[in-house]
N, C-alpha and C positions, 0 to 999 in steps of 0.2 A: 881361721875361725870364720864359721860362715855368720853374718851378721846381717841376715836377713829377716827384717820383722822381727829385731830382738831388742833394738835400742828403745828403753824409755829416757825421756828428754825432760827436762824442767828448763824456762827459760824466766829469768827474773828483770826486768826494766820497767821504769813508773811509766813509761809512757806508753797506752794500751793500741795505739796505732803499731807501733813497731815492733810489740808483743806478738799480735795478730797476723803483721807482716810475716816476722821471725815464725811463728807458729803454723802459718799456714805452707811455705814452704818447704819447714821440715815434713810436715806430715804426707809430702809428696813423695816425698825419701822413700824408696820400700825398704832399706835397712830399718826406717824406723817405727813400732809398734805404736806408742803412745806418747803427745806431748802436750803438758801442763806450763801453765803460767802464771806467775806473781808479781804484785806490783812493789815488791820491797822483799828484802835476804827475812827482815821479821816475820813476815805475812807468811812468807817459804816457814822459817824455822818453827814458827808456832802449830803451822798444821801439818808441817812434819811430826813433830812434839805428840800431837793428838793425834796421828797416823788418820789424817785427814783421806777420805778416799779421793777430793779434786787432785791430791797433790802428792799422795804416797802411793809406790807400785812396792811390790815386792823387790823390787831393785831398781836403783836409780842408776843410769850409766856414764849421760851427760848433764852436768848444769852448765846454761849460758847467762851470764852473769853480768851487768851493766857496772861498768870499771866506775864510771864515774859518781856511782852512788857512795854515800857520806860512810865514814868507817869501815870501808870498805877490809884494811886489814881484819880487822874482829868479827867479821862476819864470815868472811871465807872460811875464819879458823872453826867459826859457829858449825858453817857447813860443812866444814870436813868432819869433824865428829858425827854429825846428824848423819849424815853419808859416806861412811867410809867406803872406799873403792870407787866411787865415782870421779870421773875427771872432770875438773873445774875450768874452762875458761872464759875469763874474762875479757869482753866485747864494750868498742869505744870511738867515738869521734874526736875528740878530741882530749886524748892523751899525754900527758905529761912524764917527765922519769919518776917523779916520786910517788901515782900510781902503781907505774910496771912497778916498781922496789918493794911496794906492799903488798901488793899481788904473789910476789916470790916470796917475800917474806913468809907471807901469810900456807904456803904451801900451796898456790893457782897452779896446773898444768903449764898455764900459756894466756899471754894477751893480745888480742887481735882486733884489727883495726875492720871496721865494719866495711868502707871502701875495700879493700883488698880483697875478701873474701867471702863476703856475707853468703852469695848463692853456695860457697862450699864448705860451708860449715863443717859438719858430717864431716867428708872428706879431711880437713886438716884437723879436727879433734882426734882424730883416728890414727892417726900421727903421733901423738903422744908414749913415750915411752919413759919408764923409772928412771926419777934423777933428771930428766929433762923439761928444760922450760920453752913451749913455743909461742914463737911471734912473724909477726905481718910484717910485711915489707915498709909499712906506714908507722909502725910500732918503733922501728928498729935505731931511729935518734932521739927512743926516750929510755936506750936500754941504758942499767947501771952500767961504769966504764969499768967494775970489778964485780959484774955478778957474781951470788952464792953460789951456781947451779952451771949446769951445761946448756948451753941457750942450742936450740933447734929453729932455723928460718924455713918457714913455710909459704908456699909458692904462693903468688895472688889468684885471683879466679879471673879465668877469660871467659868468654861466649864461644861456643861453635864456632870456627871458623866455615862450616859448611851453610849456615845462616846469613840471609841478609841484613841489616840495618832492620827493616820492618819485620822481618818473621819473626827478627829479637823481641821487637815490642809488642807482637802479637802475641807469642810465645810465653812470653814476661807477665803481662797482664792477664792472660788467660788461665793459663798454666799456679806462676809464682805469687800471684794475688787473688788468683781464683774469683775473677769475674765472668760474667757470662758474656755470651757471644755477642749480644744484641749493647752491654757496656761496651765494649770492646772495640766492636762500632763504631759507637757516637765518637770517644775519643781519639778512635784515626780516620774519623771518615770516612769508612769504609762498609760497605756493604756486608749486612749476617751473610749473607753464602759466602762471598771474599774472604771472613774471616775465619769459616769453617772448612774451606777448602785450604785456606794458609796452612789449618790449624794439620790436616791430612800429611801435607805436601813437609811441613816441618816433623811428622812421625816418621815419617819416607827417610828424610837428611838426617833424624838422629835414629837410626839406627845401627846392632854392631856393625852391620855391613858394607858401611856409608861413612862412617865417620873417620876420616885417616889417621887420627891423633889417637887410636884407641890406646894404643899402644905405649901409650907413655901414662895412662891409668891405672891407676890400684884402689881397687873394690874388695878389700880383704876378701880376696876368695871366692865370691857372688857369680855365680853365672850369669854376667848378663846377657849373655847372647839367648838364655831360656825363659827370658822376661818377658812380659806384655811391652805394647810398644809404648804407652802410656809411663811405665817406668823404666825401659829403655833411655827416652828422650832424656828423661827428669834426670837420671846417672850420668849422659853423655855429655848434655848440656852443661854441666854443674860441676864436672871433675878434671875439666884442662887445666892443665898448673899453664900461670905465664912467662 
């Protein structure tokens, strides 16, 4: 399936920092169309309920869902009726088993630890298959020791190995935070054309032609070798399993 510019996204956490974080580098994704945010699963259900336009598309494909919000099983269940066919997972710092158990309980896809993954979201949501539960490598000593389900482990996210230390954090900032050049700047010290010639030199290194790990990628399908270089980079950088 080609899944380009098809995914709409809802991401749900009370804290509107790591909404915005969350939000702003999926919409880098070119798989993904559109993505909405809530600060609580009620605030989602209610204007689902009312086919709210911030928060309702004609299909919903992914919710990202903050594990450690209160009632968390009752809510999932909320949202799986509001959303049928949509894949649920739930994202966390700091994880416990009796979480993940109500996560599965509750019918989640998967629970994933925000260190392990965060820049590959997309990519391991995409992963999900019927009857399968995934999780993060960070996840994986708060699993039940008899889970309900078939548990699926999903790789952690690396960086380009084709990037240096700084073009990460040029790239990071620039790019996954969506600052401009002249922010960007002040906080490495570095000079607007340094940061705009990094930013060049880092399109160059994540290209398909450049990257030596292509090869071990799965972009359901996506040409990317017919991409701009702008979402070239964004797929390259973002989808090395480690």
């Amino acid at each position: 399936m080609d899944t380009r510019k098809n995914l709409n996204i809802l991401v749900i956490d009370p804290d509107p920092f790591t909404t915005r974080k969350i939000a702003m580098f999926l919409a880098n994704d070119p798989r993904v169309s559109k993505v909405r945010t809530a600060v609580s699963c009620l605030e989602a259900l209610d204007a689902l309920s009312k086919g709210d336009a911030m928060y309702f598309f004609e299909r919903l494909h992914l919710v990202f869902v903050n594990g450690n919000l209160a009632s968390l099983g009752g809510h999932i269940g909320e949202l799986r009726k509001a959303i049928p066919g949509a894949m649920l997972i739930c994202l966390g710092l700091d994880v416990d088993a009796a979480q993940v158990e109500s996560a599965i309980s509750a019918g989640a896809n998967g629970f994933f630890h925000k260190e392990d993954i965060l820049y590959g979201l997309v990519n391991g949501a995409l992963r999900a298959a019927k009857g399968r539960f995934l999780y993060t490598t960070r996840i994986q000593k708060s699993l039940p020791a008899r889970p309900r389900c078939h548990l699926d482990h999903v790789p952690s996210w690396r960086p380009s190995s084709n990037l240096t230390a700084q073009f990460r954090q040029v790239y990071e900032l620039r790019e996954m935070e969506g600052l401009s050049a002249a922010a960007v700047a002040r906080i490495l010290n570095l000079a607007v054309g340094s940061v705009n010639r990094y930013m060049n030199e880092i399109y160059k290194r994540l290209s398909y032609d450049s990257v030596i790990d292509v090869e071990l990628m799965d972009f359901e399908g996506i040409a990317v070798e017919k991409m701009k270089s702008k979402e070239q980079a964004f797929l390259l950088y973002t989808g090395l399993p480690a």
